[in-house]
Structure formats: C-alpha cells, structure tokens
C-alpha positions as CSV (number, residue, x, y, z in Angstrom):
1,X,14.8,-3.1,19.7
2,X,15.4,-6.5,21.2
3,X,16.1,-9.4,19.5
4,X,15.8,-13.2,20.5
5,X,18.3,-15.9,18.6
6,X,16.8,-19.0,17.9
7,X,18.9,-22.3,17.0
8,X,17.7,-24.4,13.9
9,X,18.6,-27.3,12.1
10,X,19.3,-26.8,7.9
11,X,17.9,-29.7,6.1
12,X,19.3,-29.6,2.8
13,X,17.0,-31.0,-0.5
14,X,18.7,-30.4,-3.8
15,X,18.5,-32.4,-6.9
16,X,20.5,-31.8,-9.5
17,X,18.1,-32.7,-12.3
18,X,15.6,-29.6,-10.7
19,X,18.6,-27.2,-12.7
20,X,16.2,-28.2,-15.7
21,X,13.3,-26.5,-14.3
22,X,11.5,-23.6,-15.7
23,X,12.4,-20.5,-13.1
24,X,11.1,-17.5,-13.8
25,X,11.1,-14.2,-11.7
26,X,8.2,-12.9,-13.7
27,X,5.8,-15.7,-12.9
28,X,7.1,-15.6,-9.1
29,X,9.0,-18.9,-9.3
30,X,12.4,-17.5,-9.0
31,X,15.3,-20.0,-7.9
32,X,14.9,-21.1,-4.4
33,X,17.7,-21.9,-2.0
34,X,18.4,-25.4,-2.1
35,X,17.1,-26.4,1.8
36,X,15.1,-25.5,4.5
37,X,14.9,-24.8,8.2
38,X,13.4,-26.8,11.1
39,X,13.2,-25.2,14.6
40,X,10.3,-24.8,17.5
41,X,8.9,-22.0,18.5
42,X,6.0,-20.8,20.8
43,X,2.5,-21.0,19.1
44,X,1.6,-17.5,19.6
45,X,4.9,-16.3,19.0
46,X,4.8,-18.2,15.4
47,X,1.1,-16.1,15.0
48,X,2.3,-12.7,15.7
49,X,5.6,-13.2,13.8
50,X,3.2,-14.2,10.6
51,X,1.1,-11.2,11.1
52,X,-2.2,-13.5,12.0
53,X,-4.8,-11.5,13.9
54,X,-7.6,-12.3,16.3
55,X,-10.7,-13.2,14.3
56,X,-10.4,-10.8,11.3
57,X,-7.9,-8.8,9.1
58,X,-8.6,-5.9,7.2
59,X,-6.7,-3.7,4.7
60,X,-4.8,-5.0,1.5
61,X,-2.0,-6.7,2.6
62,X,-4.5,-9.3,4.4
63,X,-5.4,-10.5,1.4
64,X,-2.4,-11.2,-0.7
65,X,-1.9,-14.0,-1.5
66,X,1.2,-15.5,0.0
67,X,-0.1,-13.7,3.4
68,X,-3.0,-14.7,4.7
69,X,-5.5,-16.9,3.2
70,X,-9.6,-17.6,4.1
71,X,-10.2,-18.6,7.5
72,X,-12.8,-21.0,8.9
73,X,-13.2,-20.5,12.2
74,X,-15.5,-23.5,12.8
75,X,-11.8,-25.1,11.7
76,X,-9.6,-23.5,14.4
77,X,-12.4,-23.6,17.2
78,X,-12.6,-27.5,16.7
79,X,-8.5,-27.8,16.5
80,X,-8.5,-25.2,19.9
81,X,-10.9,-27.9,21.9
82,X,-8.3,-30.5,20.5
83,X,-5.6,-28.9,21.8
84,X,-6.8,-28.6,25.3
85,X,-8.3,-32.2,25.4
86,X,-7.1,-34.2,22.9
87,X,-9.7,-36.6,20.9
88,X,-12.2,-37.4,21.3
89,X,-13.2,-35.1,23.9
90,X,-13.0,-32.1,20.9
91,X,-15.7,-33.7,19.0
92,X,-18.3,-34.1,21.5
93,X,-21.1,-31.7,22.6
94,X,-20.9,-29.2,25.2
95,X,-23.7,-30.6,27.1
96,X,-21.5,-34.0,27.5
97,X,-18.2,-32.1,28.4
98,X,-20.5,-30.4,31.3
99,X,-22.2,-33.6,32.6
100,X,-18.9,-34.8,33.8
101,X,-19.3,-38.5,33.0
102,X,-17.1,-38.0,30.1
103,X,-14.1,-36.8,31.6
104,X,-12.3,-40.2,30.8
105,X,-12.5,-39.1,27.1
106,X,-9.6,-36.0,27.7
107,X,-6.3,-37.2,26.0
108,X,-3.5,-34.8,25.3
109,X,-3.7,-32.8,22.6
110,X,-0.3,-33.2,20.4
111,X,0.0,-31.1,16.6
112,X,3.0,-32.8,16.2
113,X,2.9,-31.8,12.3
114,X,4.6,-28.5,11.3
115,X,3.8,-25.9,10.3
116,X,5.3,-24.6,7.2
117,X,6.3,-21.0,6.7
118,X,8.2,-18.4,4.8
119,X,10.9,-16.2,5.7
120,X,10.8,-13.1,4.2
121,X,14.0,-11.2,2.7
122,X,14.9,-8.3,2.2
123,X,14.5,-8.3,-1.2
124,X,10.5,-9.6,-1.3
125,X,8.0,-7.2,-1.7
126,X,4.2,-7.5,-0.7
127,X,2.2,-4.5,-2.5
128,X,5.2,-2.6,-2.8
129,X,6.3,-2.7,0.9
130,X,9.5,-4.2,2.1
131,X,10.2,-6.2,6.0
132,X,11.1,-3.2,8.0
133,X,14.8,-3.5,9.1
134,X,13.7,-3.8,12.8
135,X,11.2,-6.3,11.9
136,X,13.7,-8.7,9.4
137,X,14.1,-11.9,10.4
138,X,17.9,-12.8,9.9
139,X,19.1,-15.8,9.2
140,X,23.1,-16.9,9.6
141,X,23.9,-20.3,8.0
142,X,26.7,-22.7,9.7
143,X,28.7,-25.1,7.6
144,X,28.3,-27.6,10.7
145,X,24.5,-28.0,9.5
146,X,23.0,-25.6,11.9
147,X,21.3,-21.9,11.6
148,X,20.8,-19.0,14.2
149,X,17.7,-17.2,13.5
150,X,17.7,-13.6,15.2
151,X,14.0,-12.9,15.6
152,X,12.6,-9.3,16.3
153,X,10.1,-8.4,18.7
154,X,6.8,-9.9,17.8
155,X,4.8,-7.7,20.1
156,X,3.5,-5.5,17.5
157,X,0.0,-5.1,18.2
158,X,-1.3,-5.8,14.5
159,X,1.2,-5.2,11.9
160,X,-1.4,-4.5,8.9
161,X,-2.6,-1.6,10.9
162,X,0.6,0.2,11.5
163,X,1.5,-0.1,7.5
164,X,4.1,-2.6,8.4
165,X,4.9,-6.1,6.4
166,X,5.0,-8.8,9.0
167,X,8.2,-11.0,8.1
168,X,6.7,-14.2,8.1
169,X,4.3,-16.1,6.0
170,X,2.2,-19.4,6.4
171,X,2.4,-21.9,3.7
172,X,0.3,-24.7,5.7
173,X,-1.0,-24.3,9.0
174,X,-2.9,-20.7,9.6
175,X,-5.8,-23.0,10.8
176,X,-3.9,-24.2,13.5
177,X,-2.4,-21.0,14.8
178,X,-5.7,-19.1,14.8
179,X,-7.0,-22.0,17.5
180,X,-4.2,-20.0,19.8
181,X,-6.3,-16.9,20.5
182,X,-4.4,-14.1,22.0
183,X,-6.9,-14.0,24.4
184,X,-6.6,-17.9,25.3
185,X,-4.5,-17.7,27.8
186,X,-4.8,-21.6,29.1
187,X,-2.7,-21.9,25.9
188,X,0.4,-20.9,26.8
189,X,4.1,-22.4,26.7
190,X,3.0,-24.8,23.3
191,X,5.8,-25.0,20.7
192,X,5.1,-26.0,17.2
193,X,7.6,-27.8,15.3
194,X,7.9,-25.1,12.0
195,X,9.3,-25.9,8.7
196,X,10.7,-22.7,7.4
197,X,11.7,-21.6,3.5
198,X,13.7,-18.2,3.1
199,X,12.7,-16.2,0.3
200,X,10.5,-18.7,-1.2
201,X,8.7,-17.0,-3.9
202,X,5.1,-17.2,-3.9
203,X,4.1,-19.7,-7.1
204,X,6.0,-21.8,-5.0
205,X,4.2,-21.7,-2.0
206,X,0.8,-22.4,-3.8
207,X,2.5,-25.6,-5.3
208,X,3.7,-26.5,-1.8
209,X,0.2,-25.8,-0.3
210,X,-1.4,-28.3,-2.9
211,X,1.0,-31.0,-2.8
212,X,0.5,-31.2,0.9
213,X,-2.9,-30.4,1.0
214,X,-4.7,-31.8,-2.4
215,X,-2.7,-34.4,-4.1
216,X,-2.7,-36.6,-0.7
217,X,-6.7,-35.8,-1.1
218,X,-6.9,-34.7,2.3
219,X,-9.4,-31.1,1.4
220,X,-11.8,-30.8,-1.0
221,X,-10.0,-28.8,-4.2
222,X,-12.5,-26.4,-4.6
223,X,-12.2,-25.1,-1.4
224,X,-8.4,-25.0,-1.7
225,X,-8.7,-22.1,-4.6
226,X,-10.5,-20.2,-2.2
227,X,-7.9,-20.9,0.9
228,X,-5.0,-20.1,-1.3
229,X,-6.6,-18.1,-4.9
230,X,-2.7,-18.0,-6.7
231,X,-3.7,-22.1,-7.6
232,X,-5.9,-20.6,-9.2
233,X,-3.5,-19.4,-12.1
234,X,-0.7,-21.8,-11.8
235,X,0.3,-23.4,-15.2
236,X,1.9,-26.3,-13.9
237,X,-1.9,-27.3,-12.4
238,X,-3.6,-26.3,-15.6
239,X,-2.0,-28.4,-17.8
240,X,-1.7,-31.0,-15.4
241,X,-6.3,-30.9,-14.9
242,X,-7.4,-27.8,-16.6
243,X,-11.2,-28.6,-15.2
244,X,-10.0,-29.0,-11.7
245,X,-10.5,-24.8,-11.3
246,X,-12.7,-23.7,-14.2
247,X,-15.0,-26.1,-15.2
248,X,-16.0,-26.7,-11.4
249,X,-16.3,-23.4,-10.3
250,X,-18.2,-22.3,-13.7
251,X,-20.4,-24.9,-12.6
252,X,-20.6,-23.8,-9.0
253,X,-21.3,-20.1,-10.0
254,X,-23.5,-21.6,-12.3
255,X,-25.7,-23.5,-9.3
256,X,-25.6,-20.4,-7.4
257,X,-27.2,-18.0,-10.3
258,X,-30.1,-21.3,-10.6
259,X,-30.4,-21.6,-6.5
260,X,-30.1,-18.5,-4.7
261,X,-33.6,-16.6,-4.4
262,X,-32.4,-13.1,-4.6
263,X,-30.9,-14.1,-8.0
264,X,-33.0,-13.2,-11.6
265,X,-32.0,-16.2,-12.9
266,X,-33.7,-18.3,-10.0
267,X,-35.0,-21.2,-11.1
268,X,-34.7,-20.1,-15.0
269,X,-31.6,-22.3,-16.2
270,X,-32.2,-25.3,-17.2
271,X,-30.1,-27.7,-15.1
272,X,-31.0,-31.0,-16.9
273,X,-32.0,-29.8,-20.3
274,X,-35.7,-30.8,-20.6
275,X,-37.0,-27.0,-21.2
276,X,-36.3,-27.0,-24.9
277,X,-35.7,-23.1,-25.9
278,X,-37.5,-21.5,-22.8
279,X,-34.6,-21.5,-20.5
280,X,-30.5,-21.3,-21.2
281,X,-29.1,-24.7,-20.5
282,X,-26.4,-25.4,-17.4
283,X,-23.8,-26.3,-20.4
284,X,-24.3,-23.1,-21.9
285,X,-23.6,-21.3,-18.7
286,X,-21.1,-23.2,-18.0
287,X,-19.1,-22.8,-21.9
288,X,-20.1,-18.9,-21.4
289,X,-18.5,-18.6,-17.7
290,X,-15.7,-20.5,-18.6
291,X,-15.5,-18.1,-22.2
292,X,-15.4,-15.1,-19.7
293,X,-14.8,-14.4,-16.4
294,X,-13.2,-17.6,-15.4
295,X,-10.7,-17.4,-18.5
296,X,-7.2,-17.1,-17.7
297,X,-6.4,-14.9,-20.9
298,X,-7.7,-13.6,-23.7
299,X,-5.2,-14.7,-26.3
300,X,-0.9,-13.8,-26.7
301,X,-0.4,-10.1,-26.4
302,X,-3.9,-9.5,-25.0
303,X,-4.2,-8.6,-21.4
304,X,-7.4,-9.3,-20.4
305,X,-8.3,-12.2,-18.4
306,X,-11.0,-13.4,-16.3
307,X,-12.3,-11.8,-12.9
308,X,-11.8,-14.9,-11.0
309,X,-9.2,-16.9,-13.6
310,X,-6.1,-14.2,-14.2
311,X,-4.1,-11.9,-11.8
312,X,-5.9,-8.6,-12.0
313,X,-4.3,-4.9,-11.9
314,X,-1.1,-4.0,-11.6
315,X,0.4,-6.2,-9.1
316,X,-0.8,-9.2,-10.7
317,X,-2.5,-10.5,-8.3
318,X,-5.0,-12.9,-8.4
319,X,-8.6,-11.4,-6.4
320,X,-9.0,-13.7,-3.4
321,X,-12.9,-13.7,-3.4
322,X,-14.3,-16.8,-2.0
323,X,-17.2,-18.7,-3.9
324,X,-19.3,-16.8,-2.5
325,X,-18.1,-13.3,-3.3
326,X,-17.6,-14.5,-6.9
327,X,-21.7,-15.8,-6.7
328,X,-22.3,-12.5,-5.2
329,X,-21.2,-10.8,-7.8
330,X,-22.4,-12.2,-10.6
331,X,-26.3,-11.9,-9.2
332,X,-25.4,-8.4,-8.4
333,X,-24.6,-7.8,-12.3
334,X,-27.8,-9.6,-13.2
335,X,-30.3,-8.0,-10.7
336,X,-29.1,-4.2,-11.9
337,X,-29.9,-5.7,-15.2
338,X,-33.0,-7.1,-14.5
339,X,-34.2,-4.0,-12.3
340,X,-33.0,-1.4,-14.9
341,X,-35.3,-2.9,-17.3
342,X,-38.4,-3.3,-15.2
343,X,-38.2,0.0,-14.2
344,X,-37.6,1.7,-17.8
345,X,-39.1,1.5,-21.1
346,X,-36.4,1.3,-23.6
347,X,-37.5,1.6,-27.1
348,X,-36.5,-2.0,-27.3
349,X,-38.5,-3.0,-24.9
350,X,-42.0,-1.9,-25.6
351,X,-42.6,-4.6,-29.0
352,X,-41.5,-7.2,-26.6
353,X,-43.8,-6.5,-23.9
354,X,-47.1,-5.6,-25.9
355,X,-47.0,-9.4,-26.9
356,X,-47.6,-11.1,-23.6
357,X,-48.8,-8.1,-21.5
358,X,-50.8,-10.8,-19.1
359,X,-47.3,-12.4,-18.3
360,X,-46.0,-12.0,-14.6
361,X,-42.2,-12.4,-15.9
362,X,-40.4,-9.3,-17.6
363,X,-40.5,-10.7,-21.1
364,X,-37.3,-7.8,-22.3
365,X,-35.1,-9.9,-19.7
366,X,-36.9,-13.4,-20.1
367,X,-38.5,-14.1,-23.2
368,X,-37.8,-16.2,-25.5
369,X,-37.0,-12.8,-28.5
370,X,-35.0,-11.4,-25.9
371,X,-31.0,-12.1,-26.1
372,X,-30.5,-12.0,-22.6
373,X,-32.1,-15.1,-22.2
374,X,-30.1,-16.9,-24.7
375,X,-26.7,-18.2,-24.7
376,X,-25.1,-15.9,-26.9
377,X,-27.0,-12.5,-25.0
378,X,-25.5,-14.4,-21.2
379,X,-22.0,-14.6,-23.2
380,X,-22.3,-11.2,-24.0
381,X,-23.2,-9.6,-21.1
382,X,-20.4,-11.7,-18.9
383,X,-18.1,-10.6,-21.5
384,X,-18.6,-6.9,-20.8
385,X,-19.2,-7.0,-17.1
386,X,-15.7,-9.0,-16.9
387,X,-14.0,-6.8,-19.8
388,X,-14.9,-3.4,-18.0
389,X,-14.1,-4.6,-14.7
390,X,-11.1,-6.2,-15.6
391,X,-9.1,-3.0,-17.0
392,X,-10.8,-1.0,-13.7
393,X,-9.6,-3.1,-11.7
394,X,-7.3,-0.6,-9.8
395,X,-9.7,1.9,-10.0
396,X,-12.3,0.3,-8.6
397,X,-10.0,-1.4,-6.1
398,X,-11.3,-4.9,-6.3
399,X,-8.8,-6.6,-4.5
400,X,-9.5,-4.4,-0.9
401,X,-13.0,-6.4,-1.1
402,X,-12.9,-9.2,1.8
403,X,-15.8,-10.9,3.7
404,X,-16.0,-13.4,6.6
405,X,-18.7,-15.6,7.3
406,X,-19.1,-18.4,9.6
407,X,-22.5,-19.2,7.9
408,X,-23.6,-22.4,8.1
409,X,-24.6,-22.9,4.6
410,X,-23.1,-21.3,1.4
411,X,-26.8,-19.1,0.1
412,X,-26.5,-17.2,3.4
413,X,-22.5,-16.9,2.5
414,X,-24.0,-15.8,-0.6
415,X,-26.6,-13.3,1.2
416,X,-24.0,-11.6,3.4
417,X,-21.3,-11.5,0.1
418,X,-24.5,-9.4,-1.3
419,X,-24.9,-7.3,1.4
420,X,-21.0,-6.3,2.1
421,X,-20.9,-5.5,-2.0
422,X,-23.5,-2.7,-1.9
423,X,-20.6,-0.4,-0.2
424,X,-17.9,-0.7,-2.5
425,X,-16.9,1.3,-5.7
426,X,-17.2,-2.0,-7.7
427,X,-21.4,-1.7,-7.0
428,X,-21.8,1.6,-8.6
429,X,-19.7,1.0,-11.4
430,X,-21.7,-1.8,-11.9
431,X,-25.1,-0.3,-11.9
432,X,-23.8,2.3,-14.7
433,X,-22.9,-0.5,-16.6
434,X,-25.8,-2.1,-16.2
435,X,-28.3,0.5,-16.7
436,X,-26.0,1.7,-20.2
437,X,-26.4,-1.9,-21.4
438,X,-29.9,-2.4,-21.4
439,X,-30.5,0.7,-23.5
440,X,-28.8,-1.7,-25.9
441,X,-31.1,-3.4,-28.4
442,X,-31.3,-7.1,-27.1
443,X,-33.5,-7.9,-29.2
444,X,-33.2,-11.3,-31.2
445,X,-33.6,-11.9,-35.1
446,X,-36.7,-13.6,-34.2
447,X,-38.1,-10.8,-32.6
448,X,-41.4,-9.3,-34.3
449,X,-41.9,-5.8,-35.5
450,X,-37.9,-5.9,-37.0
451,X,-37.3,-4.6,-39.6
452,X,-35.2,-6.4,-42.9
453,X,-32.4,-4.2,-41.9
454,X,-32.4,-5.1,-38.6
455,X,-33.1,-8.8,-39.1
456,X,-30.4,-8.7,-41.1
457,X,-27.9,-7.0,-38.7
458,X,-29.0,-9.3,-35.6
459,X,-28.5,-12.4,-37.9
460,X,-25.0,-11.9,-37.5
461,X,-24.8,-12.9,-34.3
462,X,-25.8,-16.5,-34.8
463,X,-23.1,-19.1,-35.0
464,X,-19.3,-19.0,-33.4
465,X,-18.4,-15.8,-34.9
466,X,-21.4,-14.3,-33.4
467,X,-20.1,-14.0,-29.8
468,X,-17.6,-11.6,-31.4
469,X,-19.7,-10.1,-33.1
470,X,-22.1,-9.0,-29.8
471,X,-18.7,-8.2,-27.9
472,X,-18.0,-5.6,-30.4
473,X,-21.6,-4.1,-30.7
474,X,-22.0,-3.7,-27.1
475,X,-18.2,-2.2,-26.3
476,X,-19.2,0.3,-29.7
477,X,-22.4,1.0,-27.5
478,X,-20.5,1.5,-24.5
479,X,-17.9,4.0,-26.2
480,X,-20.6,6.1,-27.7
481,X,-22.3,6.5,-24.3
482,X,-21.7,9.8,-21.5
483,X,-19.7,9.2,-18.7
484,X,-17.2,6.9,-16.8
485,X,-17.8,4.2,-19.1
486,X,-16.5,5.4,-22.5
487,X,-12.6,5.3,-20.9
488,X,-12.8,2.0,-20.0
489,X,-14.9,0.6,-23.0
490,X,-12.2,2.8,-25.7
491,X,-9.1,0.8,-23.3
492,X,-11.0,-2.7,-23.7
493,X,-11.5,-1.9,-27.5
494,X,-8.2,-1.0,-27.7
495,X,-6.4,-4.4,-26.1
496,X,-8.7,-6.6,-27.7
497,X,-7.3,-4.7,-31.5
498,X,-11.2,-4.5,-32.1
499,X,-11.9,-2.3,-34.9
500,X,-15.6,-0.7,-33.9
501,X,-16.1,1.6,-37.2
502,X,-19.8,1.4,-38.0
C-alpha cells in the first residue's frame, strides 16, 4: 500500500512542575509526550484520515467518544459558504447572493486556526480494535526539531463500515472539516494548518476541547457535553463547578418532561411553586434527577451510576445521547407508565379511582394519594429505570443508539429522539419494566381504604430514609416478578449490598 511522508515541525511544551500531576491509565489520563506536531495538510485529506463521513455515521465506533462527536450541520453548511466567499457574503440570503448586486460582499475565505487532532498509536484501543498496520500513522522524531509523518492511503471509502479504526481523531475542528463535502468538489487544494498530539489519551482530549472551547466562553456549555459526552465525567471539571453538568441538564430534562406534549407530565410540574401539593415542584425534579440518573456514582465500591452522569458497560464509556435522546427517554419511561395503568386495573388502582370517577386525569398516576405524583414516588421510579438500565447496559446495547437531527427547535429533536427509540432493545425492556412496576402498590399513606398495617408500612417512606426505603421495595418487587427482570433487579440488589428479606 502506498504511503505519503509529510514534513512537520515538533513544538515542544513541558513543564517540569506537571511531573506533580495525577496520571492515571485507568481514568484515561496516562502520561502524554511532552510536545506536539504542527504541519498542513489537504482538507479532505485531514477528513478521511479522521474517519469523518459524508452527513452521517453509523455503527459503534462513531460514537465513542474521542472519535467523532454530534454534528450540526447548520454549523458546517454556514462555515462551507464561508469558505467559498468569505464574510459576509456566508451570512446573507440566497435570494441576495442571486440578485447579483452583492457580489462586492465575496472576500476570501481564510480558517487560518488549526485544527487539533490525535494521532493514534499502536497501543490505543477504540472498543477493543487497534489502527490496522497499513492504516498507522507513523511518526519519526528528529533531534534538529523536525518530524516525518508517513501517512497511509486515506482513500478508504468509510472506515467504520469495513470494521477498521481510522488512525486519526479530532480534538477541535470536526465542524470545519464536515463543510468539505466529498462531493464539493469547488473545494479542492485547501490545506488546514493541524495541531497534532500522538497518543493522547482521551480524558485529555475532553480537557483540551473545553479549555479551547468553554473557558474562553466561546459555546454555550451545555451544548459542549453533548459535542463531546467524556466532560461529562471528568473530575477535574466537577470539582472545579459541579452544577455546570448536572444541575443544568437536570433542569433541562426537567423543562422537557413539563413542555413536550407527548409527555405525561405535560404541564403537571410545578415550575414556580404556586400549586401547593397538586403537582411535584421543578426542585424536586430537579434533587430526584440529580439523585438518579444524572449521578456519577452511587457511593465507593458501588458501581452503579447514572444513565447520562457515569461511563456505562464495560468499556466505560460515557453514552453520547444528546439532550434530546436523554428527554426522549425519560418520557418514553413515563408514557409506558402512564399507559400501563390506564389500560389495566391493578388492585391498587381501583380505591383510587372510585373516588373521583368524573375526573378526565388518571387519578392512579396523578392524584394526589398516588406516589407517582409525589417526590418520593418520581425518585423512586428514576431510581429503578436508571438502576435496571444501568447494569443492562451491554445487553441492551445502549451505546449503538445515535440520532441526527437538523430540527430547528429542540421538542421536534425531542419528537424524532422518540420516534428512532421505539426500534431499539432499550424500548422493550423498558415497557416490561414499566408494566411490572405499576403492579406495585403506589399507593400513599394518605390513601383511603388502607389498612393500619398498611398505613403503617407506607409511613416508612416519609422522610430521607424513605427514598431507600421505596428503592428496596420496588427492586424486592422486581426480583419476585417472572421474566427478564428478576436477573437484573437480583444484580442491582446485589451491588447496592441491599438486604430485601421481608
């Protein structure tokens, strides 16, 4: 196979003071080389080398994190027009650019900032798979300051398909080589300058991407978690904000379960606390998601963590579901909740209901003596959809869900998110779950027609302990059930040390 060798420059930044810093192969932050590369090469040649394929990428390697990250195309259309004619002729309207009376606006259309990349070694792994020996990228190091890169053929017509790892990865800078299309061929002979790491492991690429993309404040932060999801579970940011990821996207789930129509809790949280007991406040949704499935983990020595907060399955990765997957979910959960109990009449269910029977709302999921409309019933039910789905997570392959939108607002994201999770395995499971959950008593000690035994035995859920307390009756409900459920419930028992005697 042919090779090409490309000079480079070796820029060399090494302080002796970073010995003192916390490396740790484990956590992905092993030692990295003490400089960096700087060479040009061809736009599209920089795409294919990295793996980056025309509008959409499939299959799990796509989404790993140090790989390939979201993509907004609106992003790479507007830098494309840019490149062609410069600003401000990119920002104007078609119907302008037609008329011909603003041809004075075309200026050149310079990206004079590099892009930063990753050379893979040998050594790195991405889901188990190695570079290929014909696809490495070798590197030779001169004492005279200089490098010779030999680069392999980067005609490989989509290296994801043909089960191969594609030997370089973009830290910063995937919007701008999507605006070369492989089918744009009016962009041709464009060098980018490129800023290249070897073997930079991949904590450290997420800490690159945010000191050059968030601490300058040049992107909003919550949309950086979904470009590049390992910031979501670095340390180092946590403990430098630990709201800047939680709190705000507990809160955004939180405005998507109160805003989008197709979700059971439309319009029934209450978002500025004037609906005394009838709804579950914002603060309580927000203290439950953050409790649950935006947790990072459990406690020491217990491996379960949060959906969207900790790296999930056996390769530790953290899923790469945008907001909107994440919203998706969540009103998925709730509406096979919801719909189980309008269709069924649980012994539960039937007191509840003979109370009001001229209300138009499904008092066993909304009243005010059902759990599920309380904060410790929401905490409960987060806490076993994330628990279940958590030590599934392989099984139910989680991390091979990806969607792509270029919807112009974020409930339509939401919509399509919905749509694209009704085919995979994750939507069954869920519906199991679901349908073996509200056979569960939800019931709240206030509830009429209880019994002094069973007053007594739903009393214990009140107060801090009671959140436990729920967790443990509801995996003990899960464990006694038929099915696929009573593996996972009896694995989630067993990390959490739970003791579920009656």
């Amino acid at each position: 196979m042919s090779r090409k060798n490309l000079p480079a420059l070796i820029v060399k930044q090494w302080l002796s003071d970073w010995n003192s810093v916390a490396f740790d192969d484990n956590s992905f932050r092993r030692k990295p080389r003490p400089e960096f590369l700087i060479f040009s090469l061809d736009a599209k040649e920089v795409r294919r080398l990295s793996g980056i394929q025309r509008r959409t990428a499939t299959g799990p390697r796509a989404s790993d994190l140090g790989i390939q990250r979201a993509h907004e195309r609106n992003r790479s259309q507007e830098i494309a027009e840019y490149i062609r004619h410069g600003f401000p002729w990119s920002g104007i309207s078609k119907t302008k650019r037609a008329s011909g009376r603003y041809n004075d606006l075309m200026r050149p259309g310079w990206l004079p900032t590099a892009i930063v990349a990753n050379i893979l070694t040998r050594a790195d792994t991405r889901h188990g798979i190695h570079v290929h020996d014909d696809d490495h990228i070798s590197v030779d190091y001169h004492p005279n300051g200089t490098a010779v890169l030999s680069l392999p053929d980067s005609r490989v017509p989509n290296w994801s398909l043909a089960g191969r790892l594609a030997p370089l990865e973009i830290i910063d800078g995937q919007h701008r080589l999507w605006a070369f299309d492989e089918h744009s061929d009016d962009l041709t002979d464009y060098q980018l300058p490129v800023v290249a790491y070897h073997g930079l492991d991949r904590s450290w690429q997420a800490y690159l991407f945010y000191t050059i993309n968030i601490k300058p404040k040049r992107i909003n932060p919550s949309l950086a978690f979904d470009l590049y999801p390992l910031l979501r579970t670095e340390d180092w940011l946590e403990r430098f904000d630990d709201t800047i990821y939680r709190t705000s996207r507990a809160q955004e789930l939180t405005e998507a379960l109160w805003s989008h129509r197709a979700s059971p809790w439309y319009q029934r949280i209450d978002m500025l606390g004037g609906y005394g007991r009838k709804m579950v406040t914002q603060n309580s949704w927000v203290r439950s998601l953050q409790a649950t499935i935006v947790k990072s983990w459990e406690g020491p020595g217990v491996r379960i963590g949060g959906l969207f907060g900790a790296p999930v399955g056996h390769n530790r990765l953290v899923l790469s579901w945008s907001r909107a997957q994440q919203a998706a979910f969540l009103i998925y959960a709730w509406i096979q909740m919801a719909d189980t109990l309008a269709s069924n009449q649980f012994p539960w269910t039937i007191p509840i209901r003979q109370d009001t029977l001229l209300d138009t709302e499904d008092l066993a999921f909304s009243g005010s003596a059902s759990m599920l409309n309380s904060d410790m019933g929401v905490r409960g039910f987060l806490h076993i959809l994330n628990d279940m789905c958590f030590v599934e997570a392989d099984t139910l392959q989680l991390h091979r869900w990806t969607t792509h939108s270029d919807s112009a607002t974020a409930a339509i994201e939401v919509s399509e998110a919905l749509e694209s999770l009704k085919s995979e395995a994750v939507a069954s499971f869920v519906r199991e779950l679901s349908a073996c959950l509200a056979s569960y008593d939800w019931r709240s000690s206030k509830a009429t027609g209880l019994s002094e035994e069973e007053r007594q035995a739903k009393a214990r859920f009140r107060g801090g302990t009671g959140y436990r307390e729920l967790r443990i009756d509801l995996l003990r409900h899960l464990a006694s059930s038929d099915g696929v459920l009573v593996k996972p419930a009896t694995t989630t028992i067993e990390r959490l040390g739970y003791d579920v005697r009656p």
